[in-house]
C-alpha positions as CSV (number, residue, x, y, z in Angstrom):
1,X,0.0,0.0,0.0
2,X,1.4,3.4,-0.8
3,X,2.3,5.8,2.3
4,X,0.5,8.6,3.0
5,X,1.3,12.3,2.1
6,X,0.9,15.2,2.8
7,X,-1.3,17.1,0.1
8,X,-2.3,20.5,-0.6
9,X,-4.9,20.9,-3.3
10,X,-6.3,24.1,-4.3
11,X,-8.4,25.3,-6.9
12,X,-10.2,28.8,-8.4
13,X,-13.3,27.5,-10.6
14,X,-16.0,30.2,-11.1
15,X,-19.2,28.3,-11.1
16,X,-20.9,28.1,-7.7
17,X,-22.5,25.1,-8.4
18,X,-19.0,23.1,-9.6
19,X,-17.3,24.3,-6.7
20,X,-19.0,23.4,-3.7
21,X,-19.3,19.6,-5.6
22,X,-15.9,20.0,-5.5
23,X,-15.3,20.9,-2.1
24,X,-17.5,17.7,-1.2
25,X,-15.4,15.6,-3.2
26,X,-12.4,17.1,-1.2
27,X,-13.8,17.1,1.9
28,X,-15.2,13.2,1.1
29,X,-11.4,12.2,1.1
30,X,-10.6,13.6,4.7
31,X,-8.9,16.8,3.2
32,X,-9.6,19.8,5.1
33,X,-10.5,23.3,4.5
34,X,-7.5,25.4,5.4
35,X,-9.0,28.4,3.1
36,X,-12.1,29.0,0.5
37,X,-10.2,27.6,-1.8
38,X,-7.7,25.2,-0.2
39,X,-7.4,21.6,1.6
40,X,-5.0,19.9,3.1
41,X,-4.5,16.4,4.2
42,X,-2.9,13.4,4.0
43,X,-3.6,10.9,1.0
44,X,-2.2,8.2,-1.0
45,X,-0.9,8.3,-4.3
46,X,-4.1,6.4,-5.2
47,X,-6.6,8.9,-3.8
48,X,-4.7,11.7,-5.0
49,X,-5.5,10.3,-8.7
50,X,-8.9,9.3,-7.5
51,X,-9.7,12.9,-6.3
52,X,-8.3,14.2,-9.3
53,X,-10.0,12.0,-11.2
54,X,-13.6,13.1,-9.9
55,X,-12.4,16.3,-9.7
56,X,-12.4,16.3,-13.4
57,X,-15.3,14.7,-13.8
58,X,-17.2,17.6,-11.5
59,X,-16.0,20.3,-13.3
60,X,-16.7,18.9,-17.2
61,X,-16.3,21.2,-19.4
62,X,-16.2,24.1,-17.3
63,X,-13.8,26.8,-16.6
64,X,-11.0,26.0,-13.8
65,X,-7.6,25.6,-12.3
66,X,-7.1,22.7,-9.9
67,X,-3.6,22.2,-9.0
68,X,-3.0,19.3,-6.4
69,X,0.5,19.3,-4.3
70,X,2.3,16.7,-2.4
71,X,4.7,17.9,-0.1
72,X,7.7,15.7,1.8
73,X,7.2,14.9,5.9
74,X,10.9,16.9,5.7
75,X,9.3,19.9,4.4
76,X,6.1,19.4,6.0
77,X,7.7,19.6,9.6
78,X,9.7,23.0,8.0
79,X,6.2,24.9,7.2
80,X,5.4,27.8,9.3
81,X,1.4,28.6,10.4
82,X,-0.3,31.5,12.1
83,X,-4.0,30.6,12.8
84,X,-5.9,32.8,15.1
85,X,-10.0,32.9,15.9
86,X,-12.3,36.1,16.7
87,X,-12.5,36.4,20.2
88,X,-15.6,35.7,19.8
89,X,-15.1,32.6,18.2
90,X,-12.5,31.3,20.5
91,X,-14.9,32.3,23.5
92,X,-17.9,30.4,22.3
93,X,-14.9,27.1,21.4
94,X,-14.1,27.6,25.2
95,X,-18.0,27.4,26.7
96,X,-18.6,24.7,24.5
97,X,-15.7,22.5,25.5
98,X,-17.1,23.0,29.1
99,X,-20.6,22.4,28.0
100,X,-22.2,25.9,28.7
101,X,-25.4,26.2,27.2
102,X,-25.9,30.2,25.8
């Protein structure tokens, strides 16, 4: 069986419709959504041609760019991420994790 790997796919595709398929398709394969556009996860080489594959099939004839990225557990440790919540956000997280009711 082929490892897993890290995988960054992102895309730009204009119709509505096409792209929220698409992001069901992505999100179907355990990727998740880092951005609008973007997911990350880890895959095999064999789902990354799978997903690419229905990827392709989603989008027919349609206008868009799907580009797909593996990157190495060596670089993957080197990547650098700033993720922050509204307060608001990170509030609610907090009473929910506690299980207070608003």
């Amino acid at each position: 069986m082929p490892p897993l790997m890290y995988s960054l796919l992102v895309y730009d595709i204009p119709d509505d419709r096409k792209r929220a398929k698409i992001a069901d398709a992505c999100l179907d394969y355990g990727l998740d959504r880092i951005q609008y556009s973007a997911f990350l996860g880890q895959l095999r080489s064999t789902h990354q041609d799978e997903l690419m594959l229905k990827i392709k099939k989603i989008l027919g004839k349609k206008a868009g760019n799907v580009q797909l990225f593996t990157v190495c557990a060596e670089d993957w440790k080197k990547r650098k991420v700033i993720e922050q919540k509204e307060k608001d956000d990170a509030a609610n997280e907090a009473k929910n994790e506690r299980g207070v009711k608003e």
